[in-house]
N, C-alpha and C positions, 0 to 999 in steps of 0.2 A: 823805337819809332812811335811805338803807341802813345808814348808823355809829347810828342812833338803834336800830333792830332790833335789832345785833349787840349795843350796851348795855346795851339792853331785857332781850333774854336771858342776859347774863352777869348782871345785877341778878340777874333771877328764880334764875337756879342756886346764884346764891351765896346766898340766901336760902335756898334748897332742902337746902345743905348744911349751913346753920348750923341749921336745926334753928329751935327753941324761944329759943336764944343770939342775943344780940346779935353784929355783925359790927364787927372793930375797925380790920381793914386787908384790902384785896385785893390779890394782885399779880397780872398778866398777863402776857402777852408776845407783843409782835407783830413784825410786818416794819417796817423800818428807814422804809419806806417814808410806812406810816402816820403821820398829822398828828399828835404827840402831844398838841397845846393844845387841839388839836379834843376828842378823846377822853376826856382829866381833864374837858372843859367839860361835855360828854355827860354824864358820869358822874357828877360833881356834879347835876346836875339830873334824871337818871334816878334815881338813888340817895336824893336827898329826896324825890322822888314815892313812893318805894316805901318810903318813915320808915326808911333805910339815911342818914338826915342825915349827915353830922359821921366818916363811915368814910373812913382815910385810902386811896389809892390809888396802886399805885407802877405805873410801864411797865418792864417791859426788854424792850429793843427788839434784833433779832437780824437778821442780814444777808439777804436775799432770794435764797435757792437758783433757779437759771432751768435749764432744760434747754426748747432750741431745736429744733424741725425740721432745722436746718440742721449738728447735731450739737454745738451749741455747749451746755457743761455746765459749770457754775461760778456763783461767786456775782455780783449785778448790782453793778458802781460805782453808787456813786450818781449819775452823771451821767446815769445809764440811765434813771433814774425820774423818767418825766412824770408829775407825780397818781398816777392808779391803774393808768396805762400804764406799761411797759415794751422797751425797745427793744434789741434784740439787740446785741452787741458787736463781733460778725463780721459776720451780715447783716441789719442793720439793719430786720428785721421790728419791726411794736410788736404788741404784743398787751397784755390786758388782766392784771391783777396780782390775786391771789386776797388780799381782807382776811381774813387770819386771824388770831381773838382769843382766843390759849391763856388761859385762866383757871389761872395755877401753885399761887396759896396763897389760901385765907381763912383770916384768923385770927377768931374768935371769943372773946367770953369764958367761963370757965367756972362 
């Protein structure tokens, strides 16, 4: 239910920026980490509840920056990433992994 929120609200802002204009494509950008089929699926079904039908959607997806307790600072391999977990590469701590859903572009029409 938490990815349904964060959709919820990028619907709403992207509506917010477009104004009075129809919406023709979003893009976003998250961590590598995130589901992307989950997310289009989301989004498709957020985005028709809110009459945004039919607007294309693109991900780009970027590597997960970690900085450790234990002094470890670099980006996660993906073998690191359980779910929403993450597990340190030196000391094996897991900790939880922040979903962040940059909203980069709406295009609208003119």
């Amino acid at each position: 239910m938490h990815e349904y929120s964060l959709v919820t609200e990028l619907v709403e802002e992207c509506q917010r920026r477009a104004g009075q204009r129809r919406v023709r494509s979003v893009t976003v950008r998250c961590p590598v980490t995130v589901d992307r089929l989950e997310l289009k699926t989301l989004f498709v079904a957020v985005s028709t509840e809110h009459h945004m039908a039919g607007v294309r959607f693109e991900i780009e997806t970027v590597n997960t920056p970690w900085r450790c307790t234990c002094g470890y600072e670099g980006e996660l391999p993906p073998e690191a990433h359980v779910g929403h977990l993450a597990v340190c590469p030196r000391c094996s701590v897991v900790q939880p992994l922040e979903d962040v859903l940059e909203l980069v572009a709406v295009d609208t029409e003119t």
